[in-house]
N, C-alpha and C positions, 0 to 999 in steps of 0.2 A: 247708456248702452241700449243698444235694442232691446227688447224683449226677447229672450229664449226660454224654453223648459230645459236646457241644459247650459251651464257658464265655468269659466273657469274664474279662481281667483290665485295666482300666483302657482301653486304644484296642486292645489286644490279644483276638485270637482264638483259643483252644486248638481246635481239631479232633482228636479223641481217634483215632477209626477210622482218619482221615488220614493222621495224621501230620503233621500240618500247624498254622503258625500264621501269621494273619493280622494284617497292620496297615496301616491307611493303605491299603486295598483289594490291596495286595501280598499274595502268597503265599509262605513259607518250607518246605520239607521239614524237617522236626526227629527226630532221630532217635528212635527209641518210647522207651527209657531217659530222655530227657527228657519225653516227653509222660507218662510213666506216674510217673514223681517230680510233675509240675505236676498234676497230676489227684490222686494220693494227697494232697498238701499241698490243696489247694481242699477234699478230701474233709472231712479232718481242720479244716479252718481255724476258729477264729481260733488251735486247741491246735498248742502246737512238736510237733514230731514230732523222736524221737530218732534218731541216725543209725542206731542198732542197729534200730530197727524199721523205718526207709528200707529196709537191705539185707535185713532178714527180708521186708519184701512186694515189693521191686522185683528183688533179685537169689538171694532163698528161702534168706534165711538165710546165702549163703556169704562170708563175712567174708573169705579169703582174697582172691577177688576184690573183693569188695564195699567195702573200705576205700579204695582209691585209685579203682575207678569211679565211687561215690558224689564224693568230690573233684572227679574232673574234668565228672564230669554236672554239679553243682550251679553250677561254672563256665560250661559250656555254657549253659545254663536262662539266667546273666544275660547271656549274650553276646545272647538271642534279644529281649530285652526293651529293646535299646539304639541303638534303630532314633532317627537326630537331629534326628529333629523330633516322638518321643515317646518320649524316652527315663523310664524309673520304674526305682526301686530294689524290685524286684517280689519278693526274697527277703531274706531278716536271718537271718544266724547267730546264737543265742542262744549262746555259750559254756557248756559242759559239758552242755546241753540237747539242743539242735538246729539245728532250722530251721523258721521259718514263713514264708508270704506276707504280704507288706508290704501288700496289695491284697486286697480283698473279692471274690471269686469271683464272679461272677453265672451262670445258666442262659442259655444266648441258645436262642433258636426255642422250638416247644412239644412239650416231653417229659414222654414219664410218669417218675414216681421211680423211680429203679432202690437197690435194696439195697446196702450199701456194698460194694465189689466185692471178689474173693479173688486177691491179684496173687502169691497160691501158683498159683494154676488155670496151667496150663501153655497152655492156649487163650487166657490172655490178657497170656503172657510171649511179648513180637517177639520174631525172630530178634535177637541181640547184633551191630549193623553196627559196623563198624571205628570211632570216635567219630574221628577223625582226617581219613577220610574226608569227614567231613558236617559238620561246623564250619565249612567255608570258605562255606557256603551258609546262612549264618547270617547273615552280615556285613550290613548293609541301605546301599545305594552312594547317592550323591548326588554331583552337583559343583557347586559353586558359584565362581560368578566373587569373586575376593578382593571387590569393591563390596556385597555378597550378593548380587546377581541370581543366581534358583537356574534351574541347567543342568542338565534330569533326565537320564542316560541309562542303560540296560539293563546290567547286568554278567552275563557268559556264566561259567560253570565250565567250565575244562579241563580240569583233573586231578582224582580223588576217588582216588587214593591212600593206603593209611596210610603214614605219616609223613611226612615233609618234602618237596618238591618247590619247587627254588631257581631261581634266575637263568634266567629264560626268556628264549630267541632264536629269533625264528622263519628259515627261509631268506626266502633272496633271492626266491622266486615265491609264498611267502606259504601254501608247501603241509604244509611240515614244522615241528616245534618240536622245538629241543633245550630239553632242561633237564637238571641234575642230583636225584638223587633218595635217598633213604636206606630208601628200600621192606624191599628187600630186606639189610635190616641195614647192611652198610659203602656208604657214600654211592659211587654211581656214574654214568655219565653214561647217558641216553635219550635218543631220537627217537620224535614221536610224529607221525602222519600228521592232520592236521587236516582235519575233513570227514567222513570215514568210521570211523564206531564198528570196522568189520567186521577192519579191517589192526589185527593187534597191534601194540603196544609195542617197539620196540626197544631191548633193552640196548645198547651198544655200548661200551663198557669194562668189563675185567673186572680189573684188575690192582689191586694191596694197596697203590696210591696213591690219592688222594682225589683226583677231578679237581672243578676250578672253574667259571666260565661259561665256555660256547665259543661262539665266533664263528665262521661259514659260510665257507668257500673260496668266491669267483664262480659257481665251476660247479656249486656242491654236492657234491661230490667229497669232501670235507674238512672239518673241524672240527679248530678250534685252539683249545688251552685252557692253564692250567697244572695239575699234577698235583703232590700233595706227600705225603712220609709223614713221618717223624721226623727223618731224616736229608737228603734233597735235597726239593730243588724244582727244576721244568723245564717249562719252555715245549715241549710238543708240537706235532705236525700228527698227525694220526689220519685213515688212509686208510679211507670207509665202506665202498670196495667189500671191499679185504682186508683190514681190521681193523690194519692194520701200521703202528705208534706209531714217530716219526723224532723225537728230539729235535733242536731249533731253539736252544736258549739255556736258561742256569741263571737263576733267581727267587729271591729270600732265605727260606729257610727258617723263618727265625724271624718274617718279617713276616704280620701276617693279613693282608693287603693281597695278590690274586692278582688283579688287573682285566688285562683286555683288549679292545682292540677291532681293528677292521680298515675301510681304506677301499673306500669301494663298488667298487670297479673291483677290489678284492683283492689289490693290488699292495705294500701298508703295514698291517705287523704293530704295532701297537700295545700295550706291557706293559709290567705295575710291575717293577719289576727293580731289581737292583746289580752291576752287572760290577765285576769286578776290578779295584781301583784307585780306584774311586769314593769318596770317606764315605760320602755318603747314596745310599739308595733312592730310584726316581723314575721317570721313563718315558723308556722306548727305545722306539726304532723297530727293525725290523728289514726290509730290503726282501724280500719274496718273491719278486722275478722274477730277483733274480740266487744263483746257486749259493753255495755257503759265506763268503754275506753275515756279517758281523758287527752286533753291536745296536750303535746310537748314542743316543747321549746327547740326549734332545728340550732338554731345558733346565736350566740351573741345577745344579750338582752341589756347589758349594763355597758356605758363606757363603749358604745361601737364607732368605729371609725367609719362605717359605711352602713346604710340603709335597707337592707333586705327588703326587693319590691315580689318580683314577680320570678315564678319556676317554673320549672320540668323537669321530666326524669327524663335519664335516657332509657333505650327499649329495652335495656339489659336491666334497670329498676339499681344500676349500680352506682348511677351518677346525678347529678340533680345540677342544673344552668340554673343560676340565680339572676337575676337583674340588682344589681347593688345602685345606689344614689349616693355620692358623697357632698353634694353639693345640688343650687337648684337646677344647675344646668351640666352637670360632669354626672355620667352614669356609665358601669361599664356591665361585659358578664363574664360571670368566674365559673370555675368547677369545682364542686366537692361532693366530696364522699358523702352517702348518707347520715354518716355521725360527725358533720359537721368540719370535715378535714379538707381544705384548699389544697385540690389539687393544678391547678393553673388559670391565668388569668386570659380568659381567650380573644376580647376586644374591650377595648377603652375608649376613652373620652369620647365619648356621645351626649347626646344634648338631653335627649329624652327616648328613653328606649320601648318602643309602642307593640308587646308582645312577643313571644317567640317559640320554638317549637322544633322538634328532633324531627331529622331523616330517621325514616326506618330501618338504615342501615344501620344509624346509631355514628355513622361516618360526619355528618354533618347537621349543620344548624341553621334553620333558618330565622330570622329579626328583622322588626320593622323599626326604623326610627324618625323620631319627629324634630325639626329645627325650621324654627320662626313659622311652623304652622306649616311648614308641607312637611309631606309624607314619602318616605323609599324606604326600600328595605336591600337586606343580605342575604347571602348564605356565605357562611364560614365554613372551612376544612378545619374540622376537631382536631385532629391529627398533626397539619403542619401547620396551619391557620391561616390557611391561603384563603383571600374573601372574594367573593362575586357580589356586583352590585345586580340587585332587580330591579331594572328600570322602566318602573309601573309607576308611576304618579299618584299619589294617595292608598298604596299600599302601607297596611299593618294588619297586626293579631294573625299572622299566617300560623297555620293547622294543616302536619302533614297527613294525607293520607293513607289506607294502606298499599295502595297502588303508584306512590312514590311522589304524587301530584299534592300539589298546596291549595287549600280554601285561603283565603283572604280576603278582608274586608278592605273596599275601596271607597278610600272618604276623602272630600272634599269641602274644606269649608272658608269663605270668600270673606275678608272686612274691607269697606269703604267708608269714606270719611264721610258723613250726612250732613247735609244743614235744613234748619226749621225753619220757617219765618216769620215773627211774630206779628201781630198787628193783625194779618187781613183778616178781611171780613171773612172769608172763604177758607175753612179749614182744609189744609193736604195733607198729605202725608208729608215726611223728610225727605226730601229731595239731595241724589249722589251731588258730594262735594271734588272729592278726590275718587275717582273711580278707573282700575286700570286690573289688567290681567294678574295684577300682585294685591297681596293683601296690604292696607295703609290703613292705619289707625293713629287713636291719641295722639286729634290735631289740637293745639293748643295756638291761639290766636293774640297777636301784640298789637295794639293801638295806637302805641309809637311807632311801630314800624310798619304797619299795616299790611302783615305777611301771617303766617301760616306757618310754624314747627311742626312735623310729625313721623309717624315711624311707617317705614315701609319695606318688605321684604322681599325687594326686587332686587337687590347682591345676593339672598340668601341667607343674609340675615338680619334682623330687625336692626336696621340705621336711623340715624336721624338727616331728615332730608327738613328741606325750606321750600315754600312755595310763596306765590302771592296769595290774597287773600281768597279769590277763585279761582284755586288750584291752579293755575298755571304757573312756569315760568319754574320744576321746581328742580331742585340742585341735593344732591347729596352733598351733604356736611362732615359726615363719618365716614370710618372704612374701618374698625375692630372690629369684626368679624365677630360680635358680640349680642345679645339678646340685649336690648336697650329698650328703658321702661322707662314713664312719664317726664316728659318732655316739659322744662317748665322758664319762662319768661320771667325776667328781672323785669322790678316794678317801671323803668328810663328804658327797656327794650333793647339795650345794648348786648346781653348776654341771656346763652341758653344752658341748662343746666339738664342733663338726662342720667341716669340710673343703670347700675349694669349689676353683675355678679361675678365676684373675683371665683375664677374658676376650681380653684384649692379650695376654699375653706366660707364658711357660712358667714361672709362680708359682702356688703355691700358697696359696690365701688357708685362714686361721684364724678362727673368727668362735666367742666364747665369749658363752651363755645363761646367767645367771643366774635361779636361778627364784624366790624372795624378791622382787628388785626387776621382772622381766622385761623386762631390757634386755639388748640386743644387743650386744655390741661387735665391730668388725674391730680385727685386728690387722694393722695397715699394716707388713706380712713383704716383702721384697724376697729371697725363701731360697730359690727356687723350687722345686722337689717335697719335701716335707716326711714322705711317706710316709704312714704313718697314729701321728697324735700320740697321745701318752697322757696323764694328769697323773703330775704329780711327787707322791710322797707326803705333801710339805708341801702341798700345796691349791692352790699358786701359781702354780708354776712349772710347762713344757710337757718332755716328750722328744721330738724331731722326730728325722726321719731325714737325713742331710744325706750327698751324694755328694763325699768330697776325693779326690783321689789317684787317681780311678777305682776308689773303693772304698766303699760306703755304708756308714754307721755312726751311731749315736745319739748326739745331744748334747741336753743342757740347755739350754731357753730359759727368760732372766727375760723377763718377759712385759712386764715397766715398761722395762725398757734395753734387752730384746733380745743382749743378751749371749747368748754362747752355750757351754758346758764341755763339749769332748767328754767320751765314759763308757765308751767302746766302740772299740777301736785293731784289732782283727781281722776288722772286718766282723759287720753286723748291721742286721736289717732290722724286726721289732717284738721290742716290748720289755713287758715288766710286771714290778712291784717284787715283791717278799717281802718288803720291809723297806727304812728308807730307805738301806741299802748290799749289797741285793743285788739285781741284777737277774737276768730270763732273759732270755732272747732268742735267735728265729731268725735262721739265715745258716746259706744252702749247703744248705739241706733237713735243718737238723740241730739241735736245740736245747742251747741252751748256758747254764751260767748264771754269775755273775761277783760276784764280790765287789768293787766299786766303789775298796775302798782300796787293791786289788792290779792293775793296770790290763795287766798282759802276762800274768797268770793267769787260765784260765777254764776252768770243769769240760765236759765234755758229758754230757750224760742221756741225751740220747737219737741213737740216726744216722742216716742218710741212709736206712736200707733198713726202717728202723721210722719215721719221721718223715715223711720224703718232702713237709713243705708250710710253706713257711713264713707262709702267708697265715695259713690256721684253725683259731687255736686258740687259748684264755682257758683263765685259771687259775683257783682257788677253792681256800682254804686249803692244803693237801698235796697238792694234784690238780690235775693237766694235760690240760686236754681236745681233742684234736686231732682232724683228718679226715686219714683215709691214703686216699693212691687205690691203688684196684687193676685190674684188668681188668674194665670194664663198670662197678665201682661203686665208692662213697665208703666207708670205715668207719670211723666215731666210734671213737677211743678214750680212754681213760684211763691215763694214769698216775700211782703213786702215788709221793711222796718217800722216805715212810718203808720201804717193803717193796720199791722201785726195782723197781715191776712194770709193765707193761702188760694192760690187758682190755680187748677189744672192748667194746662199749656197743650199738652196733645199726649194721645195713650198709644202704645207701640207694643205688637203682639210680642209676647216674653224672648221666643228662640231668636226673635231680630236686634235684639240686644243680650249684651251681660250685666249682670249689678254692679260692677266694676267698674266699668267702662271711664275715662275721660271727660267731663265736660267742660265748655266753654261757650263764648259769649261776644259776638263781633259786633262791637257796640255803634259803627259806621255802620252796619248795614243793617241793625238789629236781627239779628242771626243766632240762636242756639246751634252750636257745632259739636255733633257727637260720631261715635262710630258704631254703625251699624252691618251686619252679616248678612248674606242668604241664608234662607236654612239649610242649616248642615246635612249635604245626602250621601249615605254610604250602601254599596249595594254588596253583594257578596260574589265573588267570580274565582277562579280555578284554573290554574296551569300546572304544569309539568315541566321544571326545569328540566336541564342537559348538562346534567355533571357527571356522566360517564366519560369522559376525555382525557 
């Protein structure tokens, strides 16, 4: 293409000088780093452009930077193109190449040719804006009523922050917003003054506990949260005038679960909790008007059929939404009365329900929910239970106003398949394996087949898809419309085995691919949490993880009878063969290995203070490949059988991975294969539905 300061890409408008991209007569701010990547590719188009020459002209050459900004620019670029009612796949990773535009450039207005430009020239390198910042201003909002009748309305930016800004609550006079923030490195609580740019930011916690959402005291006077670090968790009050923290009640430490709410008159604390003596976690009440009240029990503590997550009252203080869980992935929300009486059930089967919160009417409800990692939200009619979908893109945790409008948090968070490469001399970083507008994780690689298993949720929901070894070529395999977890290769490559959740009840479903005939089969398991399976080195048979005793351990499944041989009498959580009598296997953060004929002997390799994970980590001939965590970040290592050593491999900053995570090991190409994320940005923005109709 020629040279313009203005191009069209498909419905799309690049404005170079701007900053800016237009669609559908909308205007976007984009930040220069993507306009100057989508201007450079237009330049060069229909030719890939290499990544080395991306950072040579857009970041001059600096590789140190330039490896992970180009990453997350190149993300950015398709978040801007995904506008849904013209959405195009506007960029294509060529693996080991680059990247080109999917879309023909064009000149829009009439310009003379300009020479192809020098993006060394320091006059025509923007200032570097925070990318974190300005991604929330990407997003393109719509609502539409579930029938599609489309309901347009305006989305406001609150925050432009780097990093994370979570759980927004505005007060009660509709003048202040808390939220929590991770700006300034370790997440802490804000107050921001709405209305006037001019009033700074307040911090208002400063302590080496993580606080969660907070809800308003009546007067304003106060915000109530919980706060947790390693060891406690507690329900505070937080005085704004003197900053002076009173703890109210202890929270479970080990739940991610920290929800709270409060009734409008501010008389009823509302939290997930577990007092002493309970089994389960669930919600207490605690009253604030009277002095060293104690928390009660809102409902059900023994024998629950459902999960108590997260509430709210309605504005009349007579009703209370619950977020119920009956399973990892069926969540609904119900209504009852204050003392615990089900008054109706007002939406079900949902995957994972990410907040929610009363109209002021008390007429309606709105909820965010989460499936295979993206993000929409509702609003329901209480009354007849007619639902509206908000078709925002990483919307949850919405927060009515008193002005009728919704705070919500808009987050987005990206996984791509990474590969490492071992050997050079030259350390890089993990270079995108599978990298696309969808999140694709837990690739698991076959050496007889010399392809690529993994999960990707480009249907919507986590499927198992096939690729060739360098991501191309790749095919959906699935279509259950199910959340489908670790992906795993028979030892001959003929078959694949993935993980699901039977939707009713706390089992875990098996469903084995065969790729020869490509049939599906379920294995009708009544086991329930199976852990992550493997095969057995005869081809046939499964290792499942199975809880006796209150203590997990691996057993043998025939896959025809269901039979089951424990292998494992001390605890163990995954497992991979050396041979068909000798396993390894973590438990305890510590890796062990066992010779099958000897069943109360077992060696350890490695301990708790060099191992630290039992989730990641694959084997490959004489080598054990693990992620240790340390302070701020992950590090790969290796260990070897024969010299019983460890070496680091390469360190990867913490938020770019999880401890969980998948590994694998492409023994053709010597290749560590992991998944890797952007960091996760959520900014905080505001609209006003149109539910007077």
């Amino acid at each position: 293409m020629t040279n313009h300061d203005v191009f069209s890409l498909g419905p799309y408008i690049v404005h170079v000088n701007e900053n800016q991209i237009t669609c559908l007569d909308e205007n976007y701010p984009a930040p220069p780093k993507v306009v100057n990547v989508l201007r450079y590719l237009a330049e060069q188009h229909p030719k890939v452009v290499s990544r080395d020459e991306l950072i040579e002209q857009i970041w001059d050459g600096n590789q140190a930077v330039g490896e992970k900004a180009l990453t997350n620019t190149i993300w950015q670029v398709r978040q801007f193109f995904n506008h849904p009612n013209a959405e195009i796949e506007v960029i294509e990773t060529i693996r080991k190449r680059g990247y080109k535009l999917n879309v023909t450039p064009q000149p829009v207005g009439i310009e003379k040719p300009l020479v192809q430009s020098d993006y060394t020239n320091k006059s025509l390198v923007f200032p570097l804006i925070v990318v974190a910042s300005i991604i929330s201003g990407v997003m393109f909002s719509l609502q539409k009523k579930v029938t599609q009748q489309d309901i347009t309305s305006g989305v406001t930016s609150i925050t432009k922050m780097p990093g994370s800004e979570l759980r927004p609550v505005p007060s009660p006079d509709g003048k202040l917003l808390a939220f929590t923030s991770n700006a300034g490195g370790d997440r802490q609580l804000y107050v921001k003054t709405l209305g006037d740019e001019n009033v700074p930011l307040q911090q208002v916690t400063f302590a080496d506990k993580s606080p969660f959402k907070a809800v308003w005291s009546s007067d304003q006077s106060a915000l109530y949260f919980a706060q947790k670090n390693a060891v406690s968790c507690e329900i505070v009050k937080l005085s704004l005038n003197t900053k002076e923290i009173s703890k109210l009640a202890n929270c479970p430490v080990k739940s991610g679960y920290n929800y709270i709410a409060i009734s409008n008159d501010g008389k009823t604390l509302a939290f997930h909790g577990q007092e002493e003596g309970d089994p389960s976690d669930g919600i207490y009440f605690l009253d604030l008007a009277r002095q060293n009240a104690k928390p009660t029990r809102f409902r059900c503590a023994v024998d629950c059929q459902y999960r108590d997550r997260d509430m709210a009252f309605s504005p009349d203080g007579k009703t209370l939404a619950v977020t119920q869980r009956k399973s990892k992935t069926l969540e609904r929300i119900a209504l009852y009365t204050l003392n615990g009486q089900e008054l109706k059930i007002l939406s079900q089967d949902h995957s994972d329900i990410v907040g929610l919160s009363w109209h002021p009417s008390g007429d309606y409800l709105a909820y965010g929910e989460q499936t295979a990692d993206k993000r929409t939200g509702f609003i329901v009619n209480v009354a007849n239970e007619q639902k509206y979908k908000i078709d925002i893109a990483g919307f949850s945790y919405p927060s009515f106003s008193n002005d009728k409008g919704i705070f919500f948090q808009k987050r987005r968070e990206n996984y791509f398949v990474a590969s490492y490469q071992l050997g050079d001399e030259v350390a890089i970083s993990p270079q995108p394996l599978i990298e696309s507008h969808f999140a694709n994780q837990n690739a698991v690689y076959s050496k007889e087949q010399n392809k690529l298993a993994f999960l990707s949720n480009e249907s919507g929901h986590y499927e198992l898809w096939l690729s060739d070894q360098d991501g191309f070529n790749r095919t959906q395999l699935t279509h259950l419309n199910k959340k489908l977890r670790y992906p795993t290769w028979s030892a001959d490559g003929t078959k694949l085995l993935v993980v699901s959740v039977v939707e009713n009840k706390e089992d875990d479903q098996i469903y084995i691919y065969n790729l020869a005939s490509k049939e599906l089969t379920k294995l009708e398991l009544r086991l329930g949490v199976v852990g992550r399976p493997i095969w057995h080195p005869n081809n046939k048979d499964l290792v499942i993880k199975q809880k006796v005793g209150g203590r997990s351990n691996l057993f043998k499944l025939d896959i025809e009878s269901f039979e089951l041989t424990q292998l494992t009498h001390k605890g163990a959580y995954i497992g991979n063969f050396i041979d068909p009598q000798t396993l390894i296997y973590s438990y305890g953060d510590t890796l062990w290995k066992q010779d099958l004929r000897e069943a109360n002997k077992r060696e350890r390799l490695l301990s708790k203070s060099e191992f630290n994970n039992n989730y990641s980590w694959t084997r490959y001939e004489d080598k054990i490949f693990f992620k240790s965590e340390g302070q701020g970040f992950y590090t790969i290592k290796s260990y070897d059988f024969v010299s019983e050593t460890v070496t680091p491999v390469v360190r990867i900053p913490q938020e770019q991975v999880t401890d969980s995570d998948v590994l694998s090991y492409n023994s053709k190409k010597h290749q560590l294969i992991l998944t890797m994320r952007l960091t996760p940005q959520s900014d905080i923005k505001y609209y006003v539905p149109e539910l007077d109709r």
